[in-house]
PDB file as gemmi writes it, atoms N, CA and C in Angstrom:
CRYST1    1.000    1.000    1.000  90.00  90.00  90.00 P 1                      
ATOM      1  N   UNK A   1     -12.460 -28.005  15.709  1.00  0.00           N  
ATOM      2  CA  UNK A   1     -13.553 -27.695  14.837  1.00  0.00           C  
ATOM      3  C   UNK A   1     -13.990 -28.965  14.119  1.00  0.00           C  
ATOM      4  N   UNK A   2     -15.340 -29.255  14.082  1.00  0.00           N  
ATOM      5  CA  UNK A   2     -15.751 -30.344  13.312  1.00  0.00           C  
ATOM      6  C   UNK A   2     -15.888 -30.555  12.214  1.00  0.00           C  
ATOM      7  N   UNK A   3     -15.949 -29.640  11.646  1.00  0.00           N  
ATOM      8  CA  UNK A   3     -16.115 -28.979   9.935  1.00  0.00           C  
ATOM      9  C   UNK A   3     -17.991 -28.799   9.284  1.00  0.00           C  
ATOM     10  N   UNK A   4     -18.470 -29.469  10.415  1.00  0.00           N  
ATOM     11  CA  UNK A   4     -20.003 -29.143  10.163  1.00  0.00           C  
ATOM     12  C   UNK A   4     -20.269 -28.287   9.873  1.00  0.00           C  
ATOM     13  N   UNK A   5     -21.465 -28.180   8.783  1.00  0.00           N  
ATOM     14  CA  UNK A   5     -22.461 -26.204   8.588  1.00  0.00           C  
ATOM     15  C   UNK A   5     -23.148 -25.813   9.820  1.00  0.00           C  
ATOM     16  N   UNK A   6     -23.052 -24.927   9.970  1.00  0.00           N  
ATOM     17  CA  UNK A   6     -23.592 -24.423  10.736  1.00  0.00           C  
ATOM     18  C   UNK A   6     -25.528 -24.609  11.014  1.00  0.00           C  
ATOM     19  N   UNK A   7     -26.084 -24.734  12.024  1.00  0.00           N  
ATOM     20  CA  UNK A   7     -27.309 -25.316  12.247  1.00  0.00           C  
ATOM     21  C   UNK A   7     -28.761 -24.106  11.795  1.00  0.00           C  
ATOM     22  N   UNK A   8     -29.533 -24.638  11.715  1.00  0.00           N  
ATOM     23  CA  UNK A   8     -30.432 -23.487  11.122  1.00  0.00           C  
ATOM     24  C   UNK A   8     -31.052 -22.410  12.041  1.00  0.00           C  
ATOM     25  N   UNK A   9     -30.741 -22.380  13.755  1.00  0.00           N  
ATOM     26  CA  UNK A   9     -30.601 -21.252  14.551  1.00  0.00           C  
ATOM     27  C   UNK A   9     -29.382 -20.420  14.396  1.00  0.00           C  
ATOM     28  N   UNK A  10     -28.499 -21.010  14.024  1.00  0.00           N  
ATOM     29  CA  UNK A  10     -27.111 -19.747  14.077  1.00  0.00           C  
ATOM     30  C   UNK A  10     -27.179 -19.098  12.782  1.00  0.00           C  
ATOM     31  N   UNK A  11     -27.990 -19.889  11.464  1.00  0.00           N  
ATOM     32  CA  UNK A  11     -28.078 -19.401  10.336  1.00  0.00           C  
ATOM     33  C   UNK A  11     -29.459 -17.819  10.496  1.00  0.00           C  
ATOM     34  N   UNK A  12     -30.229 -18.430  11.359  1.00  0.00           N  
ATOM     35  CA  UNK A  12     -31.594 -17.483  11.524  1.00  0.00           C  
ATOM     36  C   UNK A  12     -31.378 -16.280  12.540  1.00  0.00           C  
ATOM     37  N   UNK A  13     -30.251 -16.707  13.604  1.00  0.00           N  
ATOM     38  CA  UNK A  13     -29.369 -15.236  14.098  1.00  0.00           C  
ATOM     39  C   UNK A  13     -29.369 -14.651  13.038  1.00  0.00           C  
ATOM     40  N   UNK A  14     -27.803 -14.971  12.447  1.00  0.00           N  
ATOM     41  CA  UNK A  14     -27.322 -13.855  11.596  1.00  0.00           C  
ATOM     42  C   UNK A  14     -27.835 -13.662  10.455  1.00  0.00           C  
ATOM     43  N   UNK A  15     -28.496 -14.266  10.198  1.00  0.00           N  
ATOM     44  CA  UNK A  15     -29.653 -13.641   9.275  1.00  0.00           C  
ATOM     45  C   UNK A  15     -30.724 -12.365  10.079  1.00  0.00           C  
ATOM     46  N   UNK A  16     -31.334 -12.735  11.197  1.00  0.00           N  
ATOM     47  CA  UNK A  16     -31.630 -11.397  11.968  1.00  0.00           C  
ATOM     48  C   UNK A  16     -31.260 -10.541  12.314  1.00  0.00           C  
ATOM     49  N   UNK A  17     -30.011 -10.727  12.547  1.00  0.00           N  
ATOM     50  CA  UNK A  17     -29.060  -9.405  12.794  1.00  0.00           C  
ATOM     51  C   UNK A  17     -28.610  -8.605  11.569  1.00  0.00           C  
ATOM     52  N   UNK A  18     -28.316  -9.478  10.773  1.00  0.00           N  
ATOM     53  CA  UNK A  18     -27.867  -8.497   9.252  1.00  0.00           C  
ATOM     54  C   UNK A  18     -29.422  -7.854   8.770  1.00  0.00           C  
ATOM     55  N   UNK A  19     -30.538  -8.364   8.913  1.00  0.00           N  
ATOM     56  CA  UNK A  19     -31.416  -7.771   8.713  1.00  0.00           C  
ATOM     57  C   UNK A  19     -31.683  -6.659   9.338  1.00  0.00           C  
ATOM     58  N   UNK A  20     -31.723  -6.767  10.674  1.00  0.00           N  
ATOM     59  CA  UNK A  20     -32.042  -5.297  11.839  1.00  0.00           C  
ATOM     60  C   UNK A  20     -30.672  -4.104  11.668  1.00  0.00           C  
ATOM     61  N   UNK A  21     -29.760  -4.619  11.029  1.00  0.00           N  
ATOM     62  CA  UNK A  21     -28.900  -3.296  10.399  1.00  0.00           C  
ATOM     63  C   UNK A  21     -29.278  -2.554   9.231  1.00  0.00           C  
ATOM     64  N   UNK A  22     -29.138  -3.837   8.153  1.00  0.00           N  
ATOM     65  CA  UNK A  22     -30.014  -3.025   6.900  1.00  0.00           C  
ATOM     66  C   UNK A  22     -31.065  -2.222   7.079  1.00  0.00           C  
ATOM     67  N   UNK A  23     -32.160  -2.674   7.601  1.00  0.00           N  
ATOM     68  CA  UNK A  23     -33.148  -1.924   7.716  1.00  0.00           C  
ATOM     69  C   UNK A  23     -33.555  -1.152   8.615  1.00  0.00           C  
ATOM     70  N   UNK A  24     -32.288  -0.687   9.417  1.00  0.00           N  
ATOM     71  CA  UNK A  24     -32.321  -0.164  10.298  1.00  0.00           C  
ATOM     72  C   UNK A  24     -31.611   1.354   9.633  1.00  0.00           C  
ATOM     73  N   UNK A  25     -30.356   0.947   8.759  1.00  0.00           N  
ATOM     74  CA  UNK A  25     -30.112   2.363   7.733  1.00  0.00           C  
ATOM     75  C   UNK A  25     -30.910   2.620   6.663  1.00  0.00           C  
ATOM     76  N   UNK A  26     -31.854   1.477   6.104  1.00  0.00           N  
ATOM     77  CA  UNK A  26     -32.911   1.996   5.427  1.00  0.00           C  
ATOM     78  C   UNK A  26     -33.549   3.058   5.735  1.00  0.00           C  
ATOM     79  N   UNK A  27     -34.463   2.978   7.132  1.00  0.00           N  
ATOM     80  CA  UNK A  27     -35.224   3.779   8.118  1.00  0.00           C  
ATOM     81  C   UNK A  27     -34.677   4.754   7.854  1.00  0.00           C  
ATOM     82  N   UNK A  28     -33.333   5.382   8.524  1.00  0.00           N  
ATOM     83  CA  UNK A  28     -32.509   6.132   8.696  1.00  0.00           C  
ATOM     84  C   UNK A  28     -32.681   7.321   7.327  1.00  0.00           C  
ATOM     85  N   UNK A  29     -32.010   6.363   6.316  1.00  0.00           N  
ATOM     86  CA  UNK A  29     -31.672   7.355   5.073  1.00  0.00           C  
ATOM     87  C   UNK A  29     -32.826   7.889   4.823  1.00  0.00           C  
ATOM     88  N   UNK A  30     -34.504   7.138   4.862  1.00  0.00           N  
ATOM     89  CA  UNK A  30     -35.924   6.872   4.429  1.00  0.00           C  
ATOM     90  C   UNK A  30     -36.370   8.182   5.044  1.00  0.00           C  
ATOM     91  N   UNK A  31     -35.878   8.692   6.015  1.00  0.00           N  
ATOM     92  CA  UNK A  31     -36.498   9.486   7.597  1.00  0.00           C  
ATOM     93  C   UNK A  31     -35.936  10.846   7.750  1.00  0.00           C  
ATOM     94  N   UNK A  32     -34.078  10.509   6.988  1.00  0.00           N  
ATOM     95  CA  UNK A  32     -33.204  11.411   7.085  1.00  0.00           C  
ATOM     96  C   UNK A  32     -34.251  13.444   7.346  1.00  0.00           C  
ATOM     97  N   UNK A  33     -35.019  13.331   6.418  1.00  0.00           N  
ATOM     98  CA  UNK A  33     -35.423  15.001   6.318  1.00  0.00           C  
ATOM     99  C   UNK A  33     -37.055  15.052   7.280  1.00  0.00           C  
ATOM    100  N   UNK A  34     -36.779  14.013   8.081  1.00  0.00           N  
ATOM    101  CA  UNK A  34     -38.246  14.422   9.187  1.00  0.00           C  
ATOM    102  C   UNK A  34     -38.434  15.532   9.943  1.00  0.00           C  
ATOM    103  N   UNK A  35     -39.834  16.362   9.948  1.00  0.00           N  
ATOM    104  CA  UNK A  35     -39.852  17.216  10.365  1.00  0.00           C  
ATOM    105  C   UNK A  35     -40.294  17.117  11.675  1.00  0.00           C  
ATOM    106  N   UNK A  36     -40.226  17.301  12.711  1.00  0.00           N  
ATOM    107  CA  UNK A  36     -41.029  16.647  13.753  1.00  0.00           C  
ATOM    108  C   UNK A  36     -41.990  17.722  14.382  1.00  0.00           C  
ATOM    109  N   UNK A  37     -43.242  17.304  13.939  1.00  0.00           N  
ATOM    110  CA  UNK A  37     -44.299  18.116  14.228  1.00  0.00           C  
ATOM    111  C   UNK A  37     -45.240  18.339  15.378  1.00  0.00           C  
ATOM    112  N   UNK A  38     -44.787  16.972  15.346  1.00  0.00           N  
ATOM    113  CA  UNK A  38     -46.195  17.155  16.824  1.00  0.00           C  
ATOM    114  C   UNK A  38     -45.745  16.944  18.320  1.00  0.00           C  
ATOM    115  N   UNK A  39     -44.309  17.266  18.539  1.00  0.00           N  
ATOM    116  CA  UNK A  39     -43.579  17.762  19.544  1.00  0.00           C  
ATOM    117  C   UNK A  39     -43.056  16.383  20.490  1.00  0.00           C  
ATOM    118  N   UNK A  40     -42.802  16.255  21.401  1.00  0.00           N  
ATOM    119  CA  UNK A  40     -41.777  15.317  22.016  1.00  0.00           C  
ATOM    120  C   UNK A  40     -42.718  14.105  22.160  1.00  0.00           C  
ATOM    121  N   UNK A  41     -43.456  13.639  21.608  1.00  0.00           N  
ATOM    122  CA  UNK A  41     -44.178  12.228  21.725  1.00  0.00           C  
ATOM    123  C   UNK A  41     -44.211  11.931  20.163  1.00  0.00           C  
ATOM    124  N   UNK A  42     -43.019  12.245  19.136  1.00  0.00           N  
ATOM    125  CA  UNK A  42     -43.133  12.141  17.861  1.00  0.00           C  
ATOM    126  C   UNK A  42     -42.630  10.521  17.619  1.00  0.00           C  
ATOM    127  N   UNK A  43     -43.276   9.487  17.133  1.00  0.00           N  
ATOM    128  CA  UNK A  43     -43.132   7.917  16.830  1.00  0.00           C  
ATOM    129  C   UNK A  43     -42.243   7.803  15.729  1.00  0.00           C  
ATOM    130  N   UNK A  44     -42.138   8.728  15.255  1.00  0.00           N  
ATOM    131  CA  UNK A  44     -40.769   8.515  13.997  1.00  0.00           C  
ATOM    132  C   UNK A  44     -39.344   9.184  14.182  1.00  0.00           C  
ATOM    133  N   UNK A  45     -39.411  10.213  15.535  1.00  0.00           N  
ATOM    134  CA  UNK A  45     -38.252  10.638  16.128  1.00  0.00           C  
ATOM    135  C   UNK A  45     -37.652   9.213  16.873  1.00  0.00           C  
ATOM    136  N   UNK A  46     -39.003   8.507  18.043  1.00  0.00           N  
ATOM    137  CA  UNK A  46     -38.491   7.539  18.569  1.00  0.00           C  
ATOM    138  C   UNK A  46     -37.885   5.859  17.916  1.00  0.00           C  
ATOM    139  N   UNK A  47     -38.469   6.550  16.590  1.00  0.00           N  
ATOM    140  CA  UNK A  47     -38.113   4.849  16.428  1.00  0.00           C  
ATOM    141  C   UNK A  47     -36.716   4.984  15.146  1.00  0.00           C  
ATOM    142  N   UNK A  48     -36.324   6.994  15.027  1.00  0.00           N  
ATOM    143  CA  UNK A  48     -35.012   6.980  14.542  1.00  0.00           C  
ATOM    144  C   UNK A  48     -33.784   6.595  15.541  1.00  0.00           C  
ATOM    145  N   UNK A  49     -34.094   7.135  16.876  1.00  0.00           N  
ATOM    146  CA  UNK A  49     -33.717   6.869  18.504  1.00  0.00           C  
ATOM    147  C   UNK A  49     -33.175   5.839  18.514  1.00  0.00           C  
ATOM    148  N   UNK A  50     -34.258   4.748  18.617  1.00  0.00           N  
ATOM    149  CA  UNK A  50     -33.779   3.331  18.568  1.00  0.00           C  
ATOM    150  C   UNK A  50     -32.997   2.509  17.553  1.00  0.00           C  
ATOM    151  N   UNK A  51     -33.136   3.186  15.868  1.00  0.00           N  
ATOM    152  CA  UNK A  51     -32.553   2.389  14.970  1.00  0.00           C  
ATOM    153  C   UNK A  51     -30.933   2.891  15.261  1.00  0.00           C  
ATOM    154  N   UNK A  52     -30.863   4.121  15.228  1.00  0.00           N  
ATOM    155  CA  UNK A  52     -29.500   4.788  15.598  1.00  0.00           C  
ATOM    156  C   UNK A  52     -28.724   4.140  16.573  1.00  0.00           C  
ATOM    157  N   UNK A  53     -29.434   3.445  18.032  1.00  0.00           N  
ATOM    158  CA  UNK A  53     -28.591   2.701  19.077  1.00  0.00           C  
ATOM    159  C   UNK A  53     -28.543   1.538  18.568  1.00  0.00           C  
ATOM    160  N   UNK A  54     -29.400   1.058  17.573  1.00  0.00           N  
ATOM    161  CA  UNK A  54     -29.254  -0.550  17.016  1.00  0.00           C  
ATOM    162  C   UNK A  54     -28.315  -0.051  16.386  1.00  0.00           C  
ATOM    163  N   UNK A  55     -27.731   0.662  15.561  1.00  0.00           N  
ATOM    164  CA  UNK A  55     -26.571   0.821  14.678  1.00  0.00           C  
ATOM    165  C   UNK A  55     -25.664   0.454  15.598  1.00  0.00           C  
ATOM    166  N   UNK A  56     -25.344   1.743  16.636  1.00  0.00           N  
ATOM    167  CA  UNK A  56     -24.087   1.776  17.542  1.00  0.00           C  
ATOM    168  C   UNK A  56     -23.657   0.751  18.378  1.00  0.00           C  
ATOM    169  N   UNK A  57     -24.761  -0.038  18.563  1.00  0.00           N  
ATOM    170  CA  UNK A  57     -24.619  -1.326  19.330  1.00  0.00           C  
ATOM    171  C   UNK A  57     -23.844  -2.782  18.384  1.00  0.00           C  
ATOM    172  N   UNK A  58     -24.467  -2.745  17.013  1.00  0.00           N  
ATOM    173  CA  UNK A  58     -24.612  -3.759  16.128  1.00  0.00           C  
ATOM    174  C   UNK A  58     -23.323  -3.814  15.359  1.00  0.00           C  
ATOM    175  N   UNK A  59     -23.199  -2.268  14.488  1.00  0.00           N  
ATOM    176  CA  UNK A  59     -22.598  -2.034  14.251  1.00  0.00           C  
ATOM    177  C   UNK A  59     -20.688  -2.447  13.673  1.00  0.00           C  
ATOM    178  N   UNK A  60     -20.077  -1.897  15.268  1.00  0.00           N  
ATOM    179  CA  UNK A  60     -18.873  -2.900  15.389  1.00  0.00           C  
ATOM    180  C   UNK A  60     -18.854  -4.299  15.451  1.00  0.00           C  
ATOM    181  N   UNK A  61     -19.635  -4.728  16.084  1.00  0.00           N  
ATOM    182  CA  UNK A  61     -19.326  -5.775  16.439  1.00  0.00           C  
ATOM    183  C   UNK A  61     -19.656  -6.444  14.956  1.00  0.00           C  
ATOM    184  N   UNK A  62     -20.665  -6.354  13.896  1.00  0.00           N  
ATOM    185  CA  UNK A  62     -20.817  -6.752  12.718  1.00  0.00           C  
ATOM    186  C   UNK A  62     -19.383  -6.461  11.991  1.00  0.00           C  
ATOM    187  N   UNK A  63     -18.680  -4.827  12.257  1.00  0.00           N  
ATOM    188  CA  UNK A  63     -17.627  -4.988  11.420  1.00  0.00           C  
ATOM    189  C   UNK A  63     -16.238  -5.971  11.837  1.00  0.00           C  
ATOM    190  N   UNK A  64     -15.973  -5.593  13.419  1.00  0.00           N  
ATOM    191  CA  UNK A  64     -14.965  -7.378  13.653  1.00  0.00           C  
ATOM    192  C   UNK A  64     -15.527  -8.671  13.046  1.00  0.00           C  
ATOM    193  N   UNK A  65     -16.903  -9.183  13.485  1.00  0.00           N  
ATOM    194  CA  UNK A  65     -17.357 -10.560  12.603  1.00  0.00           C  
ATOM    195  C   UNK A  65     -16.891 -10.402  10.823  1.00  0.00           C  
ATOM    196  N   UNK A  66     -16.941  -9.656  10.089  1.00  0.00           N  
ATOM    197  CA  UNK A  66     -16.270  -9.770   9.224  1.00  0.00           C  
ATOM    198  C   UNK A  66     -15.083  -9.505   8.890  1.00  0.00           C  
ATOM    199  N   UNK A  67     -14.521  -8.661   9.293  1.00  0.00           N  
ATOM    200  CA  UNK A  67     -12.884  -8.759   9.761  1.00  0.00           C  
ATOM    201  C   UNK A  67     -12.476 -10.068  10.171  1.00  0.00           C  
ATOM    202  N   UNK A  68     -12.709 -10.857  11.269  1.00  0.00           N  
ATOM    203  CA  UNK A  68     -12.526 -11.954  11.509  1.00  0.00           C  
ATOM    204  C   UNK A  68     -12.975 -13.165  10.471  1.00  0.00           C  
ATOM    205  N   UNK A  69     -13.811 -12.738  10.010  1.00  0.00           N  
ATOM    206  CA  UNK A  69     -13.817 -13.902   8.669  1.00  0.00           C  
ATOM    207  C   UNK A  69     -13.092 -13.507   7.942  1.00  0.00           C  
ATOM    208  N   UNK A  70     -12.958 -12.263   7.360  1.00  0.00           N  
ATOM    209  CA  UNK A  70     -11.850 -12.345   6.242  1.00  0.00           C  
ATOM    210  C   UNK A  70     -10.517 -12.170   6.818  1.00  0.00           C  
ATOM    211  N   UNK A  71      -9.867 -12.469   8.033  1.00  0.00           N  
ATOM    212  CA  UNK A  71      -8.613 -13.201   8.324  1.00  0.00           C  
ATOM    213  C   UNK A  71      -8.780 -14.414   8.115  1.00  0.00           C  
ATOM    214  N   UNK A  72      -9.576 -14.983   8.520  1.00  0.00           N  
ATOM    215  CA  UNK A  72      -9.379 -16.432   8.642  1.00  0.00           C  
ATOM    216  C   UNK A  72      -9.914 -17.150   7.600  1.00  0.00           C  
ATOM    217  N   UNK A  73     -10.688 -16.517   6.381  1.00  0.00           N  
ATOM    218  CA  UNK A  73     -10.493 -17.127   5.052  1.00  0.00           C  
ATOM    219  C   UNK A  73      -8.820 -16.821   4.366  1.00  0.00           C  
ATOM    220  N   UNK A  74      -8.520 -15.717   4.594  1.00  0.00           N  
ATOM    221  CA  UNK A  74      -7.267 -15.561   3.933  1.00  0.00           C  
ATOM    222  C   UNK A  74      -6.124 -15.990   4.936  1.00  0.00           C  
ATOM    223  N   UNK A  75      -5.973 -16.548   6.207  1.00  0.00           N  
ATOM    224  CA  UNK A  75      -5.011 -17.738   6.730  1.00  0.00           C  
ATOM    225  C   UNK A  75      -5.376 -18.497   6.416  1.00  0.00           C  
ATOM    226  N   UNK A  76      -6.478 -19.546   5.919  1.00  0.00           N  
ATOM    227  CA  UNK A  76      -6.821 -21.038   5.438  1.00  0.00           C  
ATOM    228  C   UNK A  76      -6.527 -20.780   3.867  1.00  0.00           C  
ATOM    229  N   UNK A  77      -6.637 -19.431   3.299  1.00  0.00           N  
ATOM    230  CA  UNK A  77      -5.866 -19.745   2.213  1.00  0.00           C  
ATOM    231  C   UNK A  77      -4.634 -19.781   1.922  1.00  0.00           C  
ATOM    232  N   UNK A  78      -3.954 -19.354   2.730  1.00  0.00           N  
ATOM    233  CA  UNK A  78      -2.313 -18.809   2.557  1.00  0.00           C  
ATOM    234  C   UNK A  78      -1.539 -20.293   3.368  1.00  0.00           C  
ATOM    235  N   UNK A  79      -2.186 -20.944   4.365  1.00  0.00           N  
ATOM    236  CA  UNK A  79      -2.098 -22.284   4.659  1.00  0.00           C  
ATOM    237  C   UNK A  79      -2.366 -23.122   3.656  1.00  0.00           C  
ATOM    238  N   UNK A  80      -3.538 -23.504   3.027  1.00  0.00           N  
ATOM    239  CA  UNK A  80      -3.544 -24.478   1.721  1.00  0.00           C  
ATOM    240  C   UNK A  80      -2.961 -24.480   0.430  1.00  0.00           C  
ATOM    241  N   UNK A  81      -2.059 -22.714   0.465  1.00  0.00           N  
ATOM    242  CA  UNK A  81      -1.052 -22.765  -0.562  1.00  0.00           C  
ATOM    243  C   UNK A  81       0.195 -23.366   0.045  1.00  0.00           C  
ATOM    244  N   UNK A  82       0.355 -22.797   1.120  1.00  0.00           N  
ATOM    245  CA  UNK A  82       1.584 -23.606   1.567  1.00  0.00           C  
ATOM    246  C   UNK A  82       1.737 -25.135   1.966  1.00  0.00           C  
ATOM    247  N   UNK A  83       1.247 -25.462   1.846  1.00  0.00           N  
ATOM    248  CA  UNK A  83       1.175 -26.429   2.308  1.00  0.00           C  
ATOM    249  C   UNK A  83       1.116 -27.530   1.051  1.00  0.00           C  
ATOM    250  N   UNK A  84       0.438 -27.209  -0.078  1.00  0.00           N  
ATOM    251  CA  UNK A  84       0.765 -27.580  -1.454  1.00  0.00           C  
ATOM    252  C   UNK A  84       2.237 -27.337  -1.616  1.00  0.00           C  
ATOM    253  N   UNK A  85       2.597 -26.262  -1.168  1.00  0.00           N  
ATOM    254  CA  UNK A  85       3.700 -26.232  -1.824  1.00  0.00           C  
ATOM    255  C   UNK A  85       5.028 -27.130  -1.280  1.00  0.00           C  
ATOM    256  N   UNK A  86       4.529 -27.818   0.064  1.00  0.00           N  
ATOM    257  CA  UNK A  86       5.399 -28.435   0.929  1.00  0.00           C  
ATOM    258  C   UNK A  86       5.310 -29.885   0.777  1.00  0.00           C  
ATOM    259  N   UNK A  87       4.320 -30.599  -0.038  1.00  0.00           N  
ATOM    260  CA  UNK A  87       3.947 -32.075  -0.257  1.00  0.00           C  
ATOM    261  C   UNK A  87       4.309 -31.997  -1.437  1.00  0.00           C  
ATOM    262  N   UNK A  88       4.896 -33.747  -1.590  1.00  0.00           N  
ATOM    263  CA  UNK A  88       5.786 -34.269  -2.832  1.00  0.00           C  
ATOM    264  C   UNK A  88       4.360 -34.746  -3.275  1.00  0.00           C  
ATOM    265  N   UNK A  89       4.301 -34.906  -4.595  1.00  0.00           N  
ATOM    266  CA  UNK A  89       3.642 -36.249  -5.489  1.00  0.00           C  
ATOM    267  C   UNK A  89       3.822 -37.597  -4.961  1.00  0.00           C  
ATOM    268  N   UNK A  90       2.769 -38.426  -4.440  1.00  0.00           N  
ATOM    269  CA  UNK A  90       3.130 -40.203  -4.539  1.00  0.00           C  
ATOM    270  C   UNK A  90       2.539 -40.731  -5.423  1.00  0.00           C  
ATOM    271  N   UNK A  91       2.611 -42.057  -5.381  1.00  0.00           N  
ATOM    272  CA  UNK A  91       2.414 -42.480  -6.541  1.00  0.00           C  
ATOM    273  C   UNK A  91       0.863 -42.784  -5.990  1.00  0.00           C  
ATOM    274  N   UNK A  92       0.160 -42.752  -5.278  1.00  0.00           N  
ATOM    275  CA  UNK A  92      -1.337 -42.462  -4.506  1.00  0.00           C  
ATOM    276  C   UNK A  92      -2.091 -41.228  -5.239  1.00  0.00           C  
ATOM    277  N   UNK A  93      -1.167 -39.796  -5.099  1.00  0.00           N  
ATOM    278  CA  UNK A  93      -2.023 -38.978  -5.681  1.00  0.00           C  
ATOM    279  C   UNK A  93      -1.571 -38.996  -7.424  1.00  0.00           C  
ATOM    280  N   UNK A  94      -0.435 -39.671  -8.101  1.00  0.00           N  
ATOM    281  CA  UNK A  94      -0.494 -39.630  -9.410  1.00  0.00           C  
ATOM    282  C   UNK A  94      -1.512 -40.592  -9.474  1.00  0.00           C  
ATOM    283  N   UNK A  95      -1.792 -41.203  -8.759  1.00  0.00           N  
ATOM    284  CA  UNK A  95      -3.045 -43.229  -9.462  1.00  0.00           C  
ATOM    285  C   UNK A  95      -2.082 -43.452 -10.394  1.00  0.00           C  
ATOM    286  N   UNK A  96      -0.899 -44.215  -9.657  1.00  0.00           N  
ATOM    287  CA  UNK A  96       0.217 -44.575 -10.342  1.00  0.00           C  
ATOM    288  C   UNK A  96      -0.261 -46.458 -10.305  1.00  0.00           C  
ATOM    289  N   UNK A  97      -0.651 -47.443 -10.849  1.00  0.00           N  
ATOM    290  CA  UNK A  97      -1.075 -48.580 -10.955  1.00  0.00           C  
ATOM    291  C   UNK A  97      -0.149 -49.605 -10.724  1.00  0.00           C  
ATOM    292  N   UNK A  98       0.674 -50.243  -9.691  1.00  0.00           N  
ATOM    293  CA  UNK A  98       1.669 -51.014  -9.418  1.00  0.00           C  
ATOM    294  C   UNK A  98       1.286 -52.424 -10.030  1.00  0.00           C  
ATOM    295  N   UNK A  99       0.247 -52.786  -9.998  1.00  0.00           N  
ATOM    296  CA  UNK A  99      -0.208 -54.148 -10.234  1.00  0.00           C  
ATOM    297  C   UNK A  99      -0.123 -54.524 -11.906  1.00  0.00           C  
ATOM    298  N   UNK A 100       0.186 -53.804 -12.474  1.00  0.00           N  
ATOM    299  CA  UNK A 100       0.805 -54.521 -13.736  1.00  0.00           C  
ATOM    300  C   UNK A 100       1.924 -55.643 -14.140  1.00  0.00           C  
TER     301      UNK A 100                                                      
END                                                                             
């Protein structure tokens, strides 16, 4: 790993994708009591259709991506405690001044 940020396409993914969920249960909750009136060519049945498979599709895989980040923030933290706890003091990290 290089330690670089991430570039402003991988930022504008997941920024699109967290968007097309949100507002994809927006729709949802927004729609929840539709009556559907004007029979099987209804545009707000089809486009509950589609937000519902964007859920099921998006969904998991959104909840592992954060699962997987929050392992691996909490192993880089449980590593940078230990690991403090395994290094002595030198006289480098006191700025101990020999040249006196």
């Amino acid at each position: 790993m290089t330690g670089k940020a991430p570039g402003k396409p991988t930022v504008l993914l997941y920024g699109a994708v967290l968007a097309a969920l949100v507002f994809s249960v927006i729709f949802i909750v927004l729609h929840a009591d539709h009556d559907c009136s004007p029979g099987d060519y209804c545009p707000v049945c089809l486009q509950l259709r589609a937000a519902m498979e964007r859920l099921k599709y998006l969904g998991p895989a959104a909840a592992r991506l954060l699962g997987g980040l929050g392992l691996f923030g909490a192993a880089a933290g449980l590593l940078k405690f230990f690991s403090s706890l395994l290094t002595r003091p030198t006289s480098v990290s006191l700025k101990v001044r020999l040249n006196i």
